[in-house]
N, C-alpha and C positions, 0 to 999 in steps of 0.2 A: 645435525641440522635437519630441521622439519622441510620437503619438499611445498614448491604451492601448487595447491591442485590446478592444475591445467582450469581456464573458464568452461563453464559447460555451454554446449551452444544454447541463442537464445530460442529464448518459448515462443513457439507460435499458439495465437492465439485469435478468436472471434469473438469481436463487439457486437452483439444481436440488438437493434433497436425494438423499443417496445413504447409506444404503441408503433405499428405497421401496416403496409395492406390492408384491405377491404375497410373501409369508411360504412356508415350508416346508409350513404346516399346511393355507393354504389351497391352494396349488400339489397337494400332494397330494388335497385333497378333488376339486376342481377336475376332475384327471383321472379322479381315480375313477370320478366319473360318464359321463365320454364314456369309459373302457374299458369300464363297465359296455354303456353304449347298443353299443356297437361288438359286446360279445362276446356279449350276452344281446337284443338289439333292445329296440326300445320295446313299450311304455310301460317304462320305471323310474319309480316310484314314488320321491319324494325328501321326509321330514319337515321342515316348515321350509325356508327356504332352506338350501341346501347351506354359505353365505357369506351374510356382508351385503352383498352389494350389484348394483343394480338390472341391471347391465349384463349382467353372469354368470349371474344368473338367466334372463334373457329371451335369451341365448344357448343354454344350456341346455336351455331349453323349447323353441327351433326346431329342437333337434335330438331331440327327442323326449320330456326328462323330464317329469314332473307333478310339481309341489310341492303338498304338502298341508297343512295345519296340523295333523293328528291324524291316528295312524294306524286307526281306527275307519273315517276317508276312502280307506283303500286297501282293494281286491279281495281277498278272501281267494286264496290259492296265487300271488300277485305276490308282485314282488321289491321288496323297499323300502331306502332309504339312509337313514342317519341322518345329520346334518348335522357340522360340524367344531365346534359346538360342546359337541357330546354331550347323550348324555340320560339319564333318570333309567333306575335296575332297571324300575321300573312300567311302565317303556316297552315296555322289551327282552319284559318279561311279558305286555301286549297283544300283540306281532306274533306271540307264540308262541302266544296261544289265535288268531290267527285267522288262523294258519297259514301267517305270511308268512316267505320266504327275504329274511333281513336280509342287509345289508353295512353294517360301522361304518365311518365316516367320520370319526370322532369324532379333533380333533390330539390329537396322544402327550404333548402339555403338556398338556393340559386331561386326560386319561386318568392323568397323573401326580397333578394335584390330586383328583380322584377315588380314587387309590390312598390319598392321604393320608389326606383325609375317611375312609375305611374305618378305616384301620389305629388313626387317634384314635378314631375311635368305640370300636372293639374295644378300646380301653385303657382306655375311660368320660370320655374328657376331653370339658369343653363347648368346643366348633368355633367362632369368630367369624368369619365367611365376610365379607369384606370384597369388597362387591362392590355392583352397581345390580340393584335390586329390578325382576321380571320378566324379565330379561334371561335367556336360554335357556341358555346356560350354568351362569348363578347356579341356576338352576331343575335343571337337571340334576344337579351339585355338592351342590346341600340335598339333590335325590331319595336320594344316596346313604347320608345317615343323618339323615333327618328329624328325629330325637327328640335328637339332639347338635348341630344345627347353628343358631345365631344368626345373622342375616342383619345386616350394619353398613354401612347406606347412606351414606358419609363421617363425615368427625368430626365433624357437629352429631348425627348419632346416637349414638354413644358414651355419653350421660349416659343414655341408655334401655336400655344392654345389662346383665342380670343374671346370674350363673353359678350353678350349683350348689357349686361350691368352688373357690376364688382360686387354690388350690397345682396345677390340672388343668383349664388352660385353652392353647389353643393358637389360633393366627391365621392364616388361608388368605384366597386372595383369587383370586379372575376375574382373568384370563390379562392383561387388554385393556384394565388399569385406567391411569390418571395416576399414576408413579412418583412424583413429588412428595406427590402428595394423598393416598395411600395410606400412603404412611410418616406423613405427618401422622394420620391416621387410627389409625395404628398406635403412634404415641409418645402420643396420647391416649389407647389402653389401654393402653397398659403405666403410665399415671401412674394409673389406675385398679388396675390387675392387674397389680401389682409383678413376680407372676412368671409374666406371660404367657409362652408358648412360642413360638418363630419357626419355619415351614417346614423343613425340611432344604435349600431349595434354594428360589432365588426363585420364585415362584408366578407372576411378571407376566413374559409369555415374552419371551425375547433378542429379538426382531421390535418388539413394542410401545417395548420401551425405544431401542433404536439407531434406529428412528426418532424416536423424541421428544428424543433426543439432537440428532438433525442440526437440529430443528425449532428448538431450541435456539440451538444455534451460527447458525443464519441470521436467528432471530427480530430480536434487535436491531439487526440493517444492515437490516428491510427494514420497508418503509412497509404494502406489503400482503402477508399471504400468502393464498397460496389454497393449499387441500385438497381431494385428486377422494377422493372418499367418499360413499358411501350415508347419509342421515340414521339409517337405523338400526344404523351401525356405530360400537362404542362407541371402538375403538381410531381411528377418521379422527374422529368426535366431539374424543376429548382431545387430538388433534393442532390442534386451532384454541385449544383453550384454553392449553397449553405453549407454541402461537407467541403470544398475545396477553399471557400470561405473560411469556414470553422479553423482551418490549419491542417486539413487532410492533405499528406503530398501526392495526394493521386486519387484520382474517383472518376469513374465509368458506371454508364448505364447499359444491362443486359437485358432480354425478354428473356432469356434463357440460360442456363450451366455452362449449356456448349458453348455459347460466343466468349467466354471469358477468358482472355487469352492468358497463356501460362509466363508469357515472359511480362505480366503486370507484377505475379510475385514475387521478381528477383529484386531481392534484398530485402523484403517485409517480410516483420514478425508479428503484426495487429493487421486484422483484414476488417472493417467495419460492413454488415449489411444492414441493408435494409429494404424496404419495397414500397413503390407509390401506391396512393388510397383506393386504385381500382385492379390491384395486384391480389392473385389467390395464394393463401400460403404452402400451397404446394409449391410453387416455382420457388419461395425462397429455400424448402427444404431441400432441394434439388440443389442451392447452389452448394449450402451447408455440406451437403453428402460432397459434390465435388471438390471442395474446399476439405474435409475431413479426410480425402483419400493422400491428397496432396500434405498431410501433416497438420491442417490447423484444428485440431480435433477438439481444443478447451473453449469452449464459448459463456460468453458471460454477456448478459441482460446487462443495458443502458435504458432504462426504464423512467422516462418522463413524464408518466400520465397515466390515469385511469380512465379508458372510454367505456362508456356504457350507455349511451343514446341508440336509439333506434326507432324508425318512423315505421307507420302503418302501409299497407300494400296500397296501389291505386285504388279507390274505392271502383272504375268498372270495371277491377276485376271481381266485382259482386254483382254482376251482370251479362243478360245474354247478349253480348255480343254480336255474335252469329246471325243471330234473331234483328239486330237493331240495323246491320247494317243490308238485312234482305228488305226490311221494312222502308229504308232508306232508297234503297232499288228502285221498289216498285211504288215510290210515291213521288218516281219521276212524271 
């Protein structure tokens, strides 16, 4: 009589999502600032974080930038950036009475939805800005037409939005939102605003959605995932909620190796990662290495997409600067 071999334990293993980390939008802000530091030296002045997240920033600042929360906080005749998520006219209107040589930083997706906000305003239509309330972007986005724009913090808000007229109404939304929950948002006003209007082109950027895609396709083969992200990043945010969506029984968001606590992997054999769009891929290799000491040592690529976009630096950074905002000085 043949014995049956005992089961072998199971295999651990890693779901890598691909595409991950660094987007176009942040990649360019990113360098913006070390060419700024590089061509004009320190101090740079940077509004807000440049990015959401902890690691970039405090990289950042060792090489010289200052982040400030207000520009009121910058030197008059310094140079100051604005972040990748833009900001309002009022803004651009402070640095100029206090005489600061700006650099926009602001992504050409988010500069796209700002064109929009304009151009509906300028037609009179009421704007429902689909998006999270105080979020700097969103905040940037209303700056551009205050008196047109309705703020729609998902679909339990919707019973609370009013228009000036049904037949001139059109729907925008923050770059960084949950493809899912935004369209649910969105087919909730349109059962209200028969003839609400759509974008000309999606509002929630190519980066947000092909990763929430791959989050997707890995979520239901994996017991845990983890997400390297900053808590105040809205787009590595909705990537824990589309894997726990997806069918993940467990998903946590880390900035780091260390915070991942060791009693998430009892009883998982599939660890799924991944990282928000303003995430460096060093921090994911680090969880990898952590996760590889602990046994999950076989990883396998979930691979949604091919990115290969990429935008040009701020055009002043082909300018002196230094120069413009001495001349700004003395033409007090």
């Amino acid at each position: 009589m043949t014995a049956t071999p005992s089961p072998s334990p199971t295999a651990k293993r890693v779901l890598l999502a691909a595409p991950r980390g660094y987007c176009a939008g942040v990649d360019r802000a990113v360098i913006a600032v070390e060419k700024a530091l590089e061509q004009y030296g320190s101090p740079i002045y940077v509004r807000h974080e440049i990015v959401h997240n902890k690691y970039v920033v405090q990289t950042l600042e060792r090489k010289g930038a200052i982040f400030v929360e207000e520009t009121a906080e910058v030197p008059e005749g310094s140079i100051v950036m604005f972040s990748a998520h833009g900001v309002a006219p009022t803004v651009h209107a402070e640095a100029a009475e206090r005489k600061l040589a700006t650099i926009d930083a602001t992504c050409p997706l988010v500069t796209k939805v700002h064109k929009e906000a304009v151009r509906f305003a300028q037609d009179d239509f009421d704007i429902l800005l689909i998006g999270h309330e105080g979020h700097e972007e969103v905040i940037g986005t209303s700056g551009e037409a205050p008196d047109h724009i309705t703020l729609v913090d998902g679909p339990e808000d919707v019973e609370n939005v009013e228009v000036r007229d049904d037949s001139k109404v059109v729907w925008l939304s923050q770059t960084t939102l949950s493809v899912d929950e935004t369209m649910e948002t969105v087919d909730r006003l349109k059962e209200k605003f028969p003839q609400l209007i759509s974008p000309p082109s999606d509002d929630i950027c190519y980066a947000t959605q092909n990763r929430q895609i791959a989050v997707k396709q890995m979520g239901g083969q994996a017991d845990l995932v983890i997400v390297v992200g900053s808590k105040n990043s809205s787009n590595s945010v909705r990537l824990v909620e589309v894997a726990l969506g997806a069918g993940a029984s467990d998903a946590h968001l880390v900035d780091f190796a260390d915070e991942i606590d060791e009693a998430w992997l009892e009883g998982v054999s599939t660890v799924g990662v991944t990282s928000g769009a303003s995430v460096p891929d060093v921090l994911v290799e680090g969880v990898l290495e952590w996760l590889s000491t602990r046994g999950f040592e076989d990883v396998e690529l979930v691979k949604a997409a091919e990115e290969s976009i990429t935008f040009s630096l701020p055009k002043e950074l082909r300018r002196d600067l230094r120069a413009e905002a001495a001349a700004l000085g003395e033409a007090e």
